[in-house]
C-alpha positions as CSV (number, residue, x, y, z in Angstrom):
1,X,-5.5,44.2,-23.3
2,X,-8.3,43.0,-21.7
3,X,-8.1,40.8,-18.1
4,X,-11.4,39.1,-16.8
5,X,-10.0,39.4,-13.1
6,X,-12.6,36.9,-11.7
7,X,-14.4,33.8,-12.9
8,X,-14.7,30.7,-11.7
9,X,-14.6,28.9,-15.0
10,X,-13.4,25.6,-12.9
11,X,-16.6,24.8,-12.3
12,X,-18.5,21.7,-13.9
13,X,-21.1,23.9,-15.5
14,X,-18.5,25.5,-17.7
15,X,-17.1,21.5,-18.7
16,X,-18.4,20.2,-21.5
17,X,-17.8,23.7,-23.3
18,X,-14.6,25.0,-21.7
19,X,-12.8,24.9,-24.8
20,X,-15.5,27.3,-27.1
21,X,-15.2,29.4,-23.9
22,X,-11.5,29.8,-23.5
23,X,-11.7,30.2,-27.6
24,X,-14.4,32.9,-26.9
25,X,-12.3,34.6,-24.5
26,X,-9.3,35.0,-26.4
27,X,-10.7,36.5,-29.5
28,X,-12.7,38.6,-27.7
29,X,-9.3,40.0,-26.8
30,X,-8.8,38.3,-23.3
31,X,-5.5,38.3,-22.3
32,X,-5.6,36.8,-18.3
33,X,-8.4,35.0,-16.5
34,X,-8.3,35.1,-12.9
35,X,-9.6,32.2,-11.0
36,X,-10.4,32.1,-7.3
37,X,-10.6,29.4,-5.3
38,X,-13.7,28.4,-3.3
39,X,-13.0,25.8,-0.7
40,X,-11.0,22.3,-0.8
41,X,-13.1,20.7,-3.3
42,X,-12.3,22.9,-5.9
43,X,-8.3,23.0,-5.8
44,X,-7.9,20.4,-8.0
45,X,-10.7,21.8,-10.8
46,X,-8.5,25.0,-10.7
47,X,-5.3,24.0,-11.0
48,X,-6.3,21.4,-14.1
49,X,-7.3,24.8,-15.7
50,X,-4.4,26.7,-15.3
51,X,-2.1,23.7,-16.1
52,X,-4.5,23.5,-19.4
53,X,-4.1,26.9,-19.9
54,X,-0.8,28.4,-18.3
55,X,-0.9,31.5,-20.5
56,X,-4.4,32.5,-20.2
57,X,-5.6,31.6,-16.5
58,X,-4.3,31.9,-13.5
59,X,-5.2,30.6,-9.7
60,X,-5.7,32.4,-6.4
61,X,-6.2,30.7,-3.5
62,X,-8.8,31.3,-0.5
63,X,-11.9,30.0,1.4
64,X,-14.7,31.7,0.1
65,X,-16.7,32.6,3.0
66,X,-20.2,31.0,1.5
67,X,-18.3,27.6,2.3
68,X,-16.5,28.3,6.1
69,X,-18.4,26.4,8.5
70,X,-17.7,24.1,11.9
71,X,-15.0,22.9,9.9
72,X,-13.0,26.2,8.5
73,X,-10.2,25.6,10.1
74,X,-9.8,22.7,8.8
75,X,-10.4,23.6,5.1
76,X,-8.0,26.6,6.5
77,X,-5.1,24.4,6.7
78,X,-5.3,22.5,3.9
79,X,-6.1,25.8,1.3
80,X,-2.4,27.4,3.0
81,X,-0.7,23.9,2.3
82,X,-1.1,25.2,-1.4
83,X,1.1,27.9,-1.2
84,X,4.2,25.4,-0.7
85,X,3.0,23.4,-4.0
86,X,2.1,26.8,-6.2
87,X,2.5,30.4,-6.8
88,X,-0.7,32.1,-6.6
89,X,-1.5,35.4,-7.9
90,X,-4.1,36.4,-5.0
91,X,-5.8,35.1,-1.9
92,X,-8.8,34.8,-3.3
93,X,-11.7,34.8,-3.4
94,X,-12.4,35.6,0.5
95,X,-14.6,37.4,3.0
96,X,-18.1,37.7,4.7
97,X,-21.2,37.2,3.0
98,X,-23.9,37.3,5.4
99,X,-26.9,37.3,2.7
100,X,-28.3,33.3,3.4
101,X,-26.9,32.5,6.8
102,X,-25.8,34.1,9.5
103,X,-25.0,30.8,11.1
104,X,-21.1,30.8,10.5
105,X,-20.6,34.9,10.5
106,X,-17.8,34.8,13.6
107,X,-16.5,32.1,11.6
108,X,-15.9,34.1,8.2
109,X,-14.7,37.1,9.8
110,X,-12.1,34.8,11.9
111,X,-11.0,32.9,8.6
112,X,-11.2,36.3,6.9
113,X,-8.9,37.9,9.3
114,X,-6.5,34.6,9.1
115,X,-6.1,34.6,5.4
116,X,-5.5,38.7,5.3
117,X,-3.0,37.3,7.5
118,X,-1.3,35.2,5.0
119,X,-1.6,38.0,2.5
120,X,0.6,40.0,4.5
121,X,2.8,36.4,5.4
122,X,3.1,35.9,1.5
123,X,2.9,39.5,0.1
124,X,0.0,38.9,-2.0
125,X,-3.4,40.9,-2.7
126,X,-6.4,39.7,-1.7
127,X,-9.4,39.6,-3.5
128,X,-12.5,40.1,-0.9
129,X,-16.1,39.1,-1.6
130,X,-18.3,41.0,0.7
131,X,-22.9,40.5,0.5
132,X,-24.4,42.1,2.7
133,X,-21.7,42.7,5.3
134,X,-19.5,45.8,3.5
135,X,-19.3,48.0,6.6
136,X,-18.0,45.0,8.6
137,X,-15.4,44.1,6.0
138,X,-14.5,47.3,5.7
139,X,-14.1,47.7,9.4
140,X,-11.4,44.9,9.2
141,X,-9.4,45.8,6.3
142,X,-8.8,49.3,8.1
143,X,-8.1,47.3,11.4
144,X,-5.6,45.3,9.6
145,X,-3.9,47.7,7.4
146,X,-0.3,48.5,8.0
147,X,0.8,49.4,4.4
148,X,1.6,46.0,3.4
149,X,-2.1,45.0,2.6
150,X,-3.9,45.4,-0.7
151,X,-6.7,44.0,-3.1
152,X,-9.9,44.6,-4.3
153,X,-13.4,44.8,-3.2
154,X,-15.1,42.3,-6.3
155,X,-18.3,43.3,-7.3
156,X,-18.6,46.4,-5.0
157,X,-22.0,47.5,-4.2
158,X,-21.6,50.5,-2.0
159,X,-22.1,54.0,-1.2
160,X,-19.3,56.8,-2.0
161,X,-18.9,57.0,2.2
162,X,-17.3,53.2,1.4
163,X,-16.1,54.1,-1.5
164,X,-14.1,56.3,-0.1
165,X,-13.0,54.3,2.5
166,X,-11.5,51.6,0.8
167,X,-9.7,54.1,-1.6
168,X,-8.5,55.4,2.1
169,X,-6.8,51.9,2.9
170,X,-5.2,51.7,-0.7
171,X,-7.8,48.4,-2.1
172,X,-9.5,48.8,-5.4
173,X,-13.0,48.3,-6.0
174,X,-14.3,45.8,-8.9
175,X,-18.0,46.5,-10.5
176,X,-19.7,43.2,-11.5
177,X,-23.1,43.0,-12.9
178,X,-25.0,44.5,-10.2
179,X,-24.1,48.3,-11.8
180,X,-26.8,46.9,-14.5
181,X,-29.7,47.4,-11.9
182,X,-31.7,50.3,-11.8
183,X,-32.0,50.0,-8.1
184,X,-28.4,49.6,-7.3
185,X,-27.8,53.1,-6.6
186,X,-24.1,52.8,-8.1
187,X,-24.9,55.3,-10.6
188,X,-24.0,58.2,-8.5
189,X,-21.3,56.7,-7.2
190,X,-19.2,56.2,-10.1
């Protein structure tokens, strides 16, 4: 069985030809597509496609940290309000990216920190995007962990010094696309 654990096929680039790609998917053998959530906007987009498709996809729910600004805690408040209207099957898709702007980092790590807290509240994994700013995410996963925290690192990039940290603190490490580039290094890691 095959699960694609993260894709935002919500979004309206994937519209007009979601049905070829949900047909795609499922004779290619796909039996779960996980959606995270990226900020308020798109709550609505992901729950139409788990409602179209309550077999096949399934919703987390999160701020992703390219969209926490002035406002997070805002967007903070409404994105928890889901959780008494759903069942999720993550906090997703959260964490620090800190590869465009720097402007909001205190920001994303306090809205990072607050939905690892709801994790914990709701005993759900969370699934943690981290650009440029592994070591600090890292840093607060271990700060945080107390044996009723776990996830995965999507699309991990690191060394086998992280690697083995996150292993240490029980979270699982996704590979995305990057482990096609020469120069990611991640061939001596696996």
């Amino acid at each position: 069985m095959f699960i694609d654990t993260h894709a935002h096929l919500y979004l309206k680039e994937f519209k007009p030809e979601i049905e070829q790609i949900i047909n795609r998917a499922k004779s290619a053998g796909i039996k779960r597509i996980y959606l995270p959530n990226i900020d308020q906007s798109s709550i609505e987009d992901v729950y139409s496609l788990t409602d179209a498709y309550p077999d096949l996809c399934f919703p987390m729910m999160g701020l992703h940290p390219c969209y926490v600004k002035e406002n997070y805690e805002e967007q903070l408040a409404i994105i928890k309000s889901q959780f008494e209207k759903r069942r999720f099957k993550a906090i997703g898709e959260i964490g620090i990216d800190l590869h465009w702007d720097l402007t909001y980092q205190v920001e994303q790590e306090l809205a990072f920190i607050e939905q690892i807290n709801w994790a914990k509240e709701y005993n759900l994994p969370i699934v943690i995007h981290s650009r440029k700013s592994l070591h600090k995410t890292i840093e607060l996963i271990e700060s945080h962990q107390d044996g009723n925290l776990n996830g995965v690192f999507h699309c991990f990039n690191g060394s086998i010094e992280e690697a083995k940290r996150i292993q240490k603190v029980n979270f699982k490490m996704g590979l995305g696309g990057v482990i096609t580039f020469k120069n990611a290094g991640l061939d001596e890691m696996l």
